[in-house]
N, C-alpha and C positions, 0 to 999 in steps of 0.2 A: 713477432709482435703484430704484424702486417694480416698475418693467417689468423688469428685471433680472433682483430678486428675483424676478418670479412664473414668468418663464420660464425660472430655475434649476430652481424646482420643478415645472414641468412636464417641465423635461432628467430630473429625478431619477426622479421617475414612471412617465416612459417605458423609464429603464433597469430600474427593478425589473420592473413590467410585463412585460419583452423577458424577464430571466432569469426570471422563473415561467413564462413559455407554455415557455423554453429545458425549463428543468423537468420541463413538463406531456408534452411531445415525447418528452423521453428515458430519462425515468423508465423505463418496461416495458423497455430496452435500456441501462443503463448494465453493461457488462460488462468482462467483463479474466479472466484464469485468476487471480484475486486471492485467496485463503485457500491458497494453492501447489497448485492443482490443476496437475499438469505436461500441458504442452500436447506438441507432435508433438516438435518442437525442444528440450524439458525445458523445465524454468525459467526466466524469466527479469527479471532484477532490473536497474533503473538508479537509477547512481552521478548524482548532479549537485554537479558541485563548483559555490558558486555564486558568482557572480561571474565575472570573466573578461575580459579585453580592456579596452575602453574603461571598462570598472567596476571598477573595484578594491574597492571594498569599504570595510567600514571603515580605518580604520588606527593602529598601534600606533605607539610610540618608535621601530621600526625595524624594522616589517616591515607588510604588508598584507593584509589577508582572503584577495583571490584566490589567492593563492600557496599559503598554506597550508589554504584548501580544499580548490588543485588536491592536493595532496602527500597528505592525507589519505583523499580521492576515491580516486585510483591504488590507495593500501595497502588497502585497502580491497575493490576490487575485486579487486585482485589476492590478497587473502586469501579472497576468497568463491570465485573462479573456482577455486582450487585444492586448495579443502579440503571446498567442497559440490557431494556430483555429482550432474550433468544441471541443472548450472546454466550461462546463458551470463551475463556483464555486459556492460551497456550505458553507457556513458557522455555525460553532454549535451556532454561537453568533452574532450578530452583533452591541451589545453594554451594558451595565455593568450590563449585566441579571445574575441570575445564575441557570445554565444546571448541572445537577446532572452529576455525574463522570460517569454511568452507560450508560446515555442517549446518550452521544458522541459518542461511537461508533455506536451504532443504527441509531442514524442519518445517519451516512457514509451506513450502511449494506442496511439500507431504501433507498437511493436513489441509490444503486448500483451501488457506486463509485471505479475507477480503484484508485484512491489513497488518502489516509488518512495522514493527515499533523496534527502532537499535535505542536503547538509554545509558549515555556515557557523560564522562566530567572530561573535560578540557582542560589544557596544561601549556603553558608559556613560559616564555625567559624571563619576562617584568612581573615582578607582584601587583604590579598597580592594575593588570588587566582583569577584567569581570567581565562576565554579564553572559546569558544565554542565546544560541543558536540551535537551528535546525536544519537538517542536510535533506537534500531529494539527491535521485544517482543526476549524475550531470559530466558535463565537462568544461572547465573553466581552467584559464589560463594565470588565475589570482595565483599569487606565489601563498597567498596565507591560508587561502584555502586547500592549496597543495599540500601543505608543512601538515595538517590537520589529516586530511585522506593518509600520508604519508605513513603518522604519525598510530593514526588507529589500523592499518594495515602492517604494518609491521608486526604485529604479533605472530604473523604467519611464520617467523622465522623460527620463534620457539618451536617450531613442529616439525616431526623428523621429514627426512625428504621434503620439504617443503617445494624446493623450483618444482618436482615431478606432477605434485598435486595442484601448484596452481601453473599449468603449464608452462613454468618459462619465468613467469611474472614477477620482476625483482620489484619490493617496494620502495626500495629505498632510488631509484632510478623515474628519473621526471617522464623519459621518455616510454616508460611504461604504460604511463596512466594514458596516452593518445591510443591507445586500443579502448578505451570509455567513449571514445567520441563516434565512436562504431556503433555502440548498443542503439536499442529500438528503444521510443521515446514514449514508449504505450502509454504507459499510469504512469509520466511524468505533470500532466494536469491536473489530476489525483491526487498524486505526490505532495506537488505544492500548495493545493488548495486546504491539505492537513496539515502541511510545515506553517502554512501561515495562522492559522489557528488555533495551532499550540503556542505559536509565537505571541498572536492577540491575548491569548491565558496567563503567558508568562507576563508581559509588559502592563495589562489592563489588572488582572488579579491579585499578583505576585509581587507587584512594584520593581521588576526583576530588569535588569539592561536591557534594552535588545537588542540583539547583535544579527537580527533581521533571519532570512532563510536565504540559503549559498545552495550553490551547486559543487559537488566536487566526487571524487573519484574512489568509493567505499567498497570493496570488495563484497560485504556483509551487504550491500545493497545492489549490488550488483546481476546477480542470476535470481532475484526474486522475480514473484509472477502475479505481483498485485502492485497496489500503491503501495509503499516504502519512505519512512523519512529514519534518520538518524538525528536523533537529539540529544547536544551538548547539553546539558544542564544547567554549567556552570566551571569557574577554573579552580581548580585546587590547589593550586600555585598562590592564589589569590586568599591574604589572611583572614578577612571574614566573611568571602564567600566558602572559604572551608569548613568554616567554623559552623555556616548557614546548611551546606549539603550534608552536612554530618549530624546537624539537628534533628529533633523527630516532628517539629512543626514545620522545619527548610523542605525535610522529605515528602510531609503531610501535602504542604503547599504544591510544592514541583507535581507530586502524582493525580493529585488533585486539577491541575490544572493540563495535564497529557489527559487525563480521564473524559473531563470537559468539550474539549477539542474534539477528541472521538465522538462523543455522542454527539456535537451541532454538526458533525461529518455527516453521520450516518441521521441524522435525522434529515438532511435538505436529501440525504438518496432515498429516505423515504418518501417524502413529499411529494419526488419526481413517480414513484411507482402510486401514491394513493396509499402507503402502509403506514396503520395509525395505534396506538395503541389503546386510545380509544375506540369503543365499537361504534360503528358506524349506521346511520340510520338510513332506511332507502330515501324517505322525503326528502336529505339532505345532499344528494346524490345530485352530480351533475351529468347529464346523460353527453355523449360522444356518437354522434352517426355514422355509421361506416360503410363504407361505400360498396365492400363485400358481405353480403349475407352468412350469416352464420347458422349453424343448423338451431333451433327452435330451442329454447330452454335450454342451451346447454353450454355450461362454459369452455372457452377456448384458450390457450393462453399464446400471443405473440411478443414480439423482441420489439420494441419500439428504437428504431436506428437512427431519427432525425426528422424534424420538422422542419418547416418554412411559411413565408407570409404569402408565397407564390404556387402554383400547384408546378411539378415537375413531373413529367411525362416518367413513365413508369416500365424502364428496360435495365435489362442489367449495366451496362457504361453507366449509367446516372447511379448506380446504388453498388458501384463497390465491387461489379462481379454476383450480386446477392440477385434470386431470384424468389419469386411468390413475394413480392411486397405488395402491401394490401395499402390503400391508402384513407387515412380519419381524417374526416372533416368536420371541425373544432373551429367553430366558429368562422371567422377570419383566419384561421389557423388552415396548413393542412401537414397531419402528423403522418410518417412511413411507419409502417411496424414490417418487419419479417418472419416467415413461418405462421403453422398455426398447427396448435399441440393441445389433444387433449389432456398430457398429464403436464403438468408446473415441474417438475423434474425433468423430462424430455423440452421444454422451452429454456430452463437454465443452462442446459447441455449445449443446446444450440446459440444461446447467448455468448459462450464462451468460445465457442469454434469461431463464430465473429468479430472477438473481440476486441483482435489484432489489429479489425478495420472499423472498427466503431466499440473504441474503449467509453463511450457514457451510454451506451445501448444498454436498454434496462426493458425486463418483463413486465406484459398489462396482462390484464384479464377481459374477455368480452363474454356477453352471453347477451343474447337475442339482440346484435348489434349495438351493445351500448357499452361502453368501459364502468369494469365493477371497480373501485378501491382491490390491492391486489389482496389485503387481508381477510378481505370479507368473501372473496374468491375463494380461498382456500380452504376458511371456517366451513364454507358452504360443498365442497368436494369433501372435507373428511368426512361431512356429517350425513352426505351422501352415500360413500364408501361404507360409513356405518351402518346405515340402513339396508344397502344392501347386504 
């Protein structure tokens, strides 16, 4: 019995161990177009209904998780796809397959996605409980947020070998989930600033509980490489919130208001870059000085890494290790950018090599030292391209 025990804890050891060197490796390179920088393709966001196929999920008096994931997943997408543009969606599903718990984030990291959405129903011992939440990766000590990560990780067990594939990692053991308290905390600011958003949609639109934005220990959120939330829906334990998720106006409402959320997300990281989808006028323009010349007519595009109300002397210790920061002065402001890239795809690359150490760094556009809007930037490089 003795032997057992010691060579659990040297299994457990070895796993933490394995994730901090994972860690140590990937840190300078965890990247994604994540705060919605649009990449060549625009946007782009994955749907996971979760559940699916051999898992069904929890289950209510008369219906089951997957189903009404998949139902809400779909609406969902198909409200984002059609209402926010230069977006594409991605789905880990798009009908009662089943996608290993492991596979779903990969999906999102593969197609280097700025946002990751898990969409599931929640399941209790009392019928009397309701009402929706949203998960960021975290680590918390709440035993109900536990029971929850627990609860939606456990699916891993339907899958063959499962300890080999998630190294070690039992779900059903508390002392597992203290390897989450390890992870990098990149797009956890990200994270929450879309749990609460969708939560504002649910409570303000929906009339729906709110059972506010938790931190807890999600597998499926786990090795992503953007902001990430999991959201509970609703409980299907619960008899007319069942009856609501199962509806085609419960589903309309929910995806409708995940949809929402997304676009006031991506529209404030517009704001921040000057991307409008209105076209922009020069009159209207606000010009930016900049302290480094830029060659004559022609656009440049850098990583803008942080501003201040103070100037900061300009060495690598003050910027991260980061070197060539140019520095804007914006009134009483004065803004850092990093790099300067004649192609807007060569400045996204390099925003992402950063990203690790300035996850809300976002690409500008300059030409003959002034900041363009970054879409009028672009219009103006294709139509040049063209010409030539």
């Amino acid at each position: 019995m003795s032997t057992g025990i010691k060579n659990g804890k040297h299994h457990t050891f070895n796993i933490y161990k394995a994730i901090l060197f994972f860690l140590f490796i990937t840190a300078p390179t965890i990247s994604s177009s994540a705060s919605g920088i649009i990449n060549e393709k625009g946007r782009i966001i994955v749907i996971d209904a979760g559940h699916g196929g051999k898992d069904s999920g929890a289950h209510g008096s008369m219906s089951r998780e997957k189903d009404i994931t998949l139902a809400i997943a779909l609406k969902t997408g198909e409200y984002i796809q059609h209402n926010i543009k230069n977006v594409t969606v991605v789905y880990t599903r798009k009908d009662d397959s089943t996608v290993d718990l492991r596979d779903r984030p990969k999906i999102a990291n593969k197609a280097n996605a700025d946002l990751f959405i898990s969409i599931h129903a929640n399941w209790a011992d009392s019928k009397n409980v309701m009402g929706a939440e949203t998960y960021v990766m975290g680590y918390k000590k709440e035993q109900a947020n536990l029971e929850v990560a627990m609860t939606e990780n456990s699916v891993m067990l339907l899958e063959d070998d499962y300890s080999t594939k998630y190294e070690g990692f039992d779900p059903k053991s508390s002392e597992s989930y203290i390897m989450f308290s390890l992870t990098q905390k990149v797009f956890q600011d990200q994270s929450t600033d879309l749990a609460t958003k969708i939560q504002k949609q649910f409570r303000e639109r929906v009339n729906r509980n709110d059972r506010d934005v938790k931190q807890a220990g999600f597998w499926v959120l786990y090795n992503t490489k953007m902001p990430s939330v999991l959201v509970e829906t609703g409980f299907i334990t619960n008899p007319a919130e069942e009856k609501y998720l199962n509806s085609k106006e419960g589903q309309d409402y929910l995806a409708s208001s995940i949809f929402r959320a997304c676009r006031e997300y991506l529209s404030e990281i517009d704001s921040k870059s000057g991307i409008s989808g209105e076209k922009n006028h020069d009159s209207d323009l606000k010009s930016d000085t900049l302290t480094l010349n830029s060659q004559s007519g022609e656009i440049s595009f850098m990583v803008q890494v942080t501003n201040s109300a103070s100037r900061t002397e300009i060495k690598p210790e003050n910027f991260k290790g980061l070197n060539e920061i140019t520095e804007i002065n914006v009134e009483d402001r004065f803004k850092y950018a990093a790099g300067s890239f004649t192609d807007y795809s060569d400045a996204v690359s390099y925003r992402k090599k950063i990203e690790a150490f300035y996850p809300d760094a976002f690409v500008i556009a300059v030409k003959d030292n002034k900041i363009l809007p970054l879409q009028q930037a672009l219009e103006q490089k294709r139509k040049t391209q063209k010409d030539y």
